[in-house]
C-alpha positions as CSV (number, residue, x, y, z in Angstrom):
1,X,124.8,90.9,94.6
2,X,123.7,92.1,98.2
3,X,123.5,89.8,100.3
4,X,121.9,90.3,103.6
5,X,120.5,87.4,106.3
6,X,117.0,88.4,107.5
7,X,117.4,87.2,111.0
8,X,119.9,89.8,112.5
9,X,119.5,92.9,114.4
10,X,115.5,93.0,115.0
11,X,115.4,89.6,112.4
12,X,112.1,91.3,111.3
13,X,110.2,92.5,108.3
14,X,111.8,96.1,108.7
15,X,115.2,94.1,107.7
16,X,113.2,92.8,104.3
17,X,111.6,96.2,103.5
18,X,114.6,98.6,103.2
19,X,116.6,95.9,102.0
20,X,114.2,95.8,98.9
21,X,114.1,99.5,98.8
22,X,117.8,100.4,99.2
23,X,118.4,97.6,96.6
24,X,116.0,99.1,93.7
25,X,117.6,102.5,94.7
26,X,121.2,100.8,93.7
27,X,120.0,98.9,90.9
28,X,121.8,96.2,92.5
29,X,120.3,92.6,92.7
30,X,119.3,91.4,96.0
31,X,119.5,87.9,98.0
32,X,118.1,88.1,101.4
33,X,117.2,85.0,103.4
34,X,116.1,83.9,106.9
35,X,113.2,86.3,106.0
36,X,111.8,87.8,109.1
37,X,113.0,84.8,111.3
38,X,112.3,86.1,114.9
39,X,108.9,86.1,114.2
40,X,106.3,83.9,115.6
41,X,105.1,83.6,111.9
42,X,108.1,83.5,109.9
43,X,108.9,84.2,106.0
44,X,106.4,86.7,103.8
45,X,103.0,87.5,105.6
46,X,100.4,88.8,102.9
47,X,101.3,92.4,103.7
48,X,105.3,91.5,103.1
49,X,104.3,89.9,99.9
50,X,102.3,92.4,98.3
51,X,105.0,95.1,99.6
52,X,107.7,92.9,97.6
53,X,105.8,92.7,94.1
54,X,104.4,96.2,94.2
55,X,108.3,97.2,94.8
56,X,108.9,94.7,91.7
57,X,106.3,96.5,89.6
58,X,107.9,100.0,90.5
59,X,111.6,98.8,88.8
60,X,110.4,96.2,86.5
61,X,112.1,93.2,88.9
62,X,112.3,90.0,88.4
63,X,112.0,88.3,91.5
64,X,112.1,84.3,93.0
65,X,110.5,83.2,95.8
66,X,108.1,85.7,96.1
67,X,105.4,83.0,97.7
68,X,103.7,83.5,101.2
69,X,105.9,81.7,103.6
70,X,108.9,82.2,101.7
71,X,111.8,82.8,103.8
72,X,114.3,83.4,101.1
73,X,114.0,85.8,98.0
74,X,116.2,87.1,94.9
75,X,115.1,90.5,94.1
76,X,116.5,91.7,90.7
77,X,115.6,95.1,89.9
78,X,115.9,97.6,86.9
79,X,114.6,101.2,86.0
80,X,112.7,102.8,88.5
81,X,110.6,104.6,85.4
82,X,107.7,105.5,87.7
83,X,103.7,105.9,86.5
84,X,100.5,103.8,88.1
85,X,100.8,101.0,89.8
86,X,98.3,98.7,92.2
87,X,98.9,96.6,94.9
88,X,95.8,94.7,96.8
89,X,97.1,93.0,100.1
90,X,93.6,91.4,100.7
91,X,93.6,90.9,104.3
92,X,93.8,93.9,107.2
93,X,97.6,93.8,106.9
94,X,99.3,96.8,107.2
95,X,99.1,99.3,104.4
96,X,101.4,102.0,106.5
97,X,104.0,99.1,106.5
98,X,104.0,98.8,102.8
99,X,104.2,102.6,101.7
100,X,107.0,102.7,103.9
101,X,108.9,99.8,101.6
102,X,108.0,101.7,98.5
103,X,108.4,104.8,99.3
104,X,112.2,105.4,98.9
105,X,111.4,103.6,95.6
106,X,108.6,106.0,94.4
107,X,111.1,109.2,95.5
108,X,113.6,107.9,92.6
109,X,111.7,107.3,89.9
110,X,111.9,109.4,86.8
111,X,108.4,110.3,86.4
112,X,105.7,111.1,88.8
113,X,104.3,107.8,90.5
114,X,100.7,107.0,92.1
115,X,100.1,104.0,93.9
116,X,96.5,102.8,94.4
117,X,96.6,100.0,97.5
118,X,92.9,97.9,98.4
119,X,92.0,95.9,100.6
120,X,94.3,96.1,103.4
121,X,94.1,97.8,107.0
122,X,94.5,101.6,107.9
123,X,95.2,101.3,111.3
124,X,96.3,98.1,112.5
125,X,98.1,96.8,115.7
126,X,102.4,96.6,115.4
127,X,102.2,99.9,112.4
128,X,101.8,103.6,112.8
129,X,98.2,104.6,111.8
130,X,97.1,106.3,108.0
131,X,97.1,109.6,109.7
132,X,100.1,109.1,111.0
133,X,102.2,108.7,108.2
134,X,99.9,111.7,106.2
135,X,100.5,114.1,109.1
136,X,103.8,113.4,110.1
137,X,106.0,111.4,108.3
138,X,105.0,113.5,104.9
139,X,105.0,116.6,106.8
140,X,108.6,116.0,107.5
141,X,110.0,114.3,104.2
142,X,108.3,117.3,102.6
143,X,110.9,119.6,104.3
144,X,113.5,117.4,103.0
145,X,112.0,118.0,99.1
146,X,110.0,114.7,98.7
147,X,106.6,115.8,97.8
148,X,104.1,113.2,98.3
149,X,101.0,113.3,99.1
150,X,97.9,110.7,100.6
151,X,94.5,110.7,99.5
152,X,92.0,107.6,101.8
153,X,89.2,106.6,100.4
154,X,88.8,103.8,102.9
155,X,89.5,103.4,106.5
156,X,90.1,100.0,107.4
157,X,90.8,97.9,110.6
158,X,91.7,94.3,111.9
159,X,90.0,91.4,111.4
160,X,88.8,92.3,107.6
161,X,91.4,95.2,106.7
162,X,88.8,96.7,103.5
163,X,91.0,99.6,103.8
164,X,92.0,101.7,100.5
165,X,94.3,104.4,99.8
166,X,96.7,106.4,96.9
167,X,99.7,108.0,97.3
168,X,101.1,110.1,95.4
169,X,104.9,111.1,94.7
170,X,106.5,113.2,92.8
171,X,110.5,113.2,91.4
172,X,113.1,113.8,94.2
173,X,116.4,114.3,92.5
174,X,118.0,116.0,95.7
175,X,117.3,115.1,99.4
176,X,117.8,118.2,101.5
177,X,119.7,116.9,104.9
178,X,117.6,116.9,108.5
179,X,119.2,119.3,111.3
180,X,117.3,119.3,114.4
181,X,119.9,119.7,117.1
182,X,117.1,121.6,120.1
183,X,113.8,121.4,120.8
184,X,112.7,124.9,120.4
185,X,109.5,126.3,121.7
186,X,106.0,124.2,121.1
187,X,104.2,126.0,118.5
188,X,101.6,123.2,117.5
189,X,99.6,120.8,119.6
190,X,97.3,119.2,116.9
191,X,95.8,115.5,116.0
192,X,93.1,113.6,114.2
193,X,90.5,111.5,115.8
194,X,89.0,109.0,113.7
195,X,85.7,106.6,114.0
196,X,84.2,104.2,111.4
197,X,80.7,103.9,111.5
198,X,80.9,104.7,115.5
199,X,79.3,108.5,115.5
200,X,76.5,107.3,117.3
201,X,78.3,106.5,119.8
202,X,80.9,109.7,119.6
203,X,84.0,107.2,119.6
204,X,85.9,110.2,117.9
205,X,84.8,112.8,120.1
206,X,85.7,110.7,123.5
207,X,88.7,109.7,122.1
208,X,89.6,113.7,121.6
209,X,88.4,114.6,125.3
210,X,90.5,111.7,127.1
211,X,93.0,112.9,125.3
212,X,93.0,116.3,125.7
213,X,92.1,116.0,129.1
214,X,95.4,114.1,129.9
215,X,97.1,116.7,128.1
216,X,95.6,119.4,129.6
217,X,96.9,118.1,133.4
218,X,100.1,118.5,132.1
219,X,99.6,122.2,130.6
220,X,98.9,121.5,127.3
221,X,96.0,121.7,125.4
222,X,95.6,120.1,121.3
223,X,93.7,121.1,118.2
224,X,91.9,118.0,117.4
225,X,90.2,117.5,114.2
226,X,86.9,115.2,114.8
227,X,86.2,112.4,111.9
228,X,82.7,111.0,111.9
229,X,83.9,108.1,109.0
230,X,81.2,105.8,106.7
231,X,83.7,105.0,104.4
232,X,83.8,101.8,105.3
233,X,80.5,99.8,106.1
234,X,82.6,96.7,106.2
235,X,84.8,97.0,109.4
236,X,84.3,99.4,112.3
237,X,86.9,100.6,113.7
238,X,88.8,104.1,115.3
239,X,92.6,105.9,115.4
240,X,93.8,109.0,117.1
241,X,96.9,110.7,116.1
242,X,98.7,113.3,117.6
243,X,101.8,115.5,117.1
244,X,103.5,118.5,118.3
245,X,105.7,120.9,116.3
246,X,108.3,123.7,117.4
247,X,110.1,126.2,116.3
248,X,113.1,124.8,115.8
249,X,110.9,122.9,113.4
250,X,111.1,119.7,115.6
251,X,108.4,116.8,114.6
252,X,107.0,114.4,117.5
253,X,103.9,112.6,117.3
254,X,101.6,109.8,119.2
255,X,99.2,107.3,118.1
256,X,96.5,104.4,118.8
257,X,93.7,103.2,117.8
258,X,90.2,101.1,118.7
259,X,90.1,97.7,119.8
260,X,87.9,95.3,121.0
261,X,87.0,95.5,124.9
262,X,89.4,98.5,124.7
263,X,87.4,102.2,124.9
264,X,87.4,105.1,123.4
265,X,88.9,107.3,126.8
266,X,91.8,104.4,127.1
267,X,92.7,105.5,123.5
268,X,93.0,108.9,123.5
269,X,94.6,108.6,126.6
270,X,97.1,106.4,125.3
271,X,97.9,108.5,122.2
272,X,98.3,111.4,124.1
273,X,100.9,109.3,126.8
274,X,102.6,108.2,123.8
275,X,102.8,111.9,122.2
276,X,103.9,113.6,126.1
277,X,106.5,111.6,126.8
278,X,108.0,113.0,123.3
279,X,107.3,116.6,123.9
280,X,108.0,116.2,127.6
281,X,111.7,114.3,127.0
282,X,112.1,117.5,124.2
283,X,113.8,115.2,121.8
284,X,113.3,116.3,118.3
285,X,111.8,113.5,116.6
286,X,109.9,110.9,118.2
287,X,111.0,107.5,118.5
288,X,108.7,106.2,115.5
289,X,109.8,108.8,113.0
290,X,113.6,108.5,114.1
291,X,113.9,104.8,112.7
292,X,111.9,105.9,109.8
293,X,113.6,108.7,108.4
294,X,117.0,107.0,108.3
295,X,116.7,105.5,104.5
296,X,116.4,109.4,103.4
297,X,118.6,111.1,105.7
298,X,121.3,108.3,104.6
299,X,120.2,109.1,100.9
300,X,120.6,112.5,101.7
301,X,123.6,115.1,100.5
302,X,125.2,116.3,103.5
303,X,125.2,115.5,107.4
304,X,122.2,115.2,109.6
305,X,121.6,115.1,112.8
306,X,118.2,115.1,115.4
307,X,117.9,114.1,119.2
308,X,115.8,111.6,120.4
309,X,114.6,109.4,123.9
310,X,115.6,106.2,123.4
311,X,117.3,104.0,120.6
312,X,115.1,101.6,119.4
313,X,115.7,98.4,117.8
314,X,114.0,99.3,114.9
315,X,116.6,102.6,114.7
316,X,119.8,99.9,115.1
317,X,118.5,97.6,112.6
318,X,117.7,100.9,109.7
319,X,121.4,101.8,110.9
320,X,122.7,98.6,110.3
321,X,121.2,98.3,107.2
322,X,122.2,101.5,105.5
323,X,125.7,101.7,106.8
324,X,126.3,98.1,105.0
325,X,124.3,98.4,101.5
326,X,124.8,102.3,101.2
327,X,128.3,103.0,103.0
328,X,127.4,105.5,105.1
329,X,128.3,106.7,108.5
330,X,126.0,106.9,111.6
331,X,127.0,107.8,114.7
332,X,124.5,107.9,117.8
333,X,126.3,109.3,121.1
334,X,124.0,110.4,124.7
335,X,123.8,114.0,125.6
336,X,121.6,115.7,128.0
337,X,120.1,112.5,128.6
338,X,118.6,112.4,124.8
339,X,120.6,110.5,122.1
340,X,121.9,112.6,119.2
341,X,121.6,110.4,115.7
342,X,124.2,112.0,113.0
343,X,124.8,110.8,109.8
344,X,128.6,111.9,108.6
345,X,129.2,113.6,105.3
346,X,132.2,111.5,103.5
């Protein structure tokens, strides 16, 4: 049985999500405890919970302590066979947060697998927005061979979530290994700025021209895509992505989204800060999709390797993780003041 104690490295719900992946991967039974104990609200949040039993419908688990609150859970999973599942978190929590748990699950399965999730948020604070993880994330897993696609019916933000999406993925037998040792030339400045019910007052648009006009200061210039949303009639609400590719086929992207008190030119401008300091550092994947990818590139035949700004803790916790329940080897050394992330072959 694995057993792995929720409250080292970050001691957050990243720790509980790829534990529950890795361990339906494996097959292997999983005891993890201290769930998410750092946390100001410790144990399963709604969002955790519904990410746990939609994993458990995926390989037919049987699972204790699967209870909001919960800081302690026995996952004990079987065939990932694959087919239609639903999941309804029921409050904004973070529907980016749980297709990354299930994910890794849905690439393993032996059929084809389509996930409907309700009634959760979109684009929430502390996650990487919808379009985010559609234009970027799945961009670059597709190079890997996971085909998977996104379809959003519903856009939804923080306080009342309402948000609804599918995903769709198909068999992945064979991940392809990630080498993206130089930045290349930028080929791609891009993004997608999003509004809920907010055209009259042309949040998507402003959010576009702060953004490009930051951009533009610096010698760039982006292809935005404008989204005039009703999707939604519940919860307003507004996200920009944006991402930059190369020709070395380098991936680095920047997000926000709408708040409260918080306007539409603060941010685009702050999506487009978090996307230059990517391009300008020319790492190869940006900090977000670093820590992400490291489930697959671990999965993966073959070594890997990609440069990037900073380690986050995020990055050291998926590291951590992999190295113990997968036996893999990652090695993250500083060069040309980027840090280079490889993943040994055996």
């Amino acid at each position: 049985m694995l057993e792995i104690d929720g409250s080292k490295r970050s001691g957050s719900g990243t720790i509980l999500r790829l534990s529950i992946a890795l361990a339906a991967i494996l097959g292997q039974p999983l005891h993890i405890f201290n769930i998410r104990r750092k946390r100001t609200q410790p144990g399963l949040r709604p969002q955790h919970l519904e990410a746990v039993l939609t994993a458990a419908k995926l390989c037919n688990a049987e699972i204790k302590g699967a209870n909001l609150g919960s800081r302690e859970l026995w996952f004990t999973p079987q065939e990932i066979k694959g087919g239609h599942v639903r999941a309804e978190i029921g409050t904004a929590g973070s529907i980016p947060m749980l297709l990354l748990t299930i994910l890794p699950i849905c690439a393993l399965a032996k059929h084809s697998v389509q996930v409907h999730v309700v009634r959760g948020g979109t684009d929430v604070r502390h996650s990487p927005t919808i379009n985010y993880i559609d234009s970027i994330l799945l961009e670059m897993l597709n190079g890997m061979g996971l085909h998977a696609s996104l379809t959003i019916h519903k856009y939804g933000y923080y306080p009342k979530g309402m948000g609804e999406v599918t995903l769709e993925v198909q068999p992945c037998p064979r991940l392809n290994p990630l080498c993206l040792r130089e930045f290349g030339a930028l080929e791609e400045l891009r993004g997608i700025s999003i509004c809920t019910f907010l055209a009259d007052r042309r949040v998507a648009e402003r959010q576009a021209n702060a953004a490009n006009r930051y951009l533009s200061a610096r010698g760039h210039k982006a292809e935005i895509q404008i989204i005039n949303d009703t999707s939604n009639p519940l919860q307003k609400g507004s996200s920009l992505v944006l991402w930059a590719k190369t020709s070395s086929g380098a991936l680095l992207g920047g997000d926000a989204i709408g708040e409260l008190r918080k306007s539409s030119e603060v941010v685009g401008r702050e999506a487009a800060e978090n996307l230059f300091k990517e391009v300008d550092s020319r790492a190869t994947l940006d900090v977000h999709l670093a820590d992400m990818l490291i489930p697959y590139i671990a999965l993966a035949d073959g070594s890997s390797s990609y440069l990037m700004r900073k380690v986050t803790e995020h990055l050291e916790t998926n590291i951590w993780l992999t190295q113990r329940i997968l036996n893999v080897k990652f090695e993250v050394s500083k060069t040309n003041g980027l840090y280079k992330i490889e993943k040994k072959e055996h």
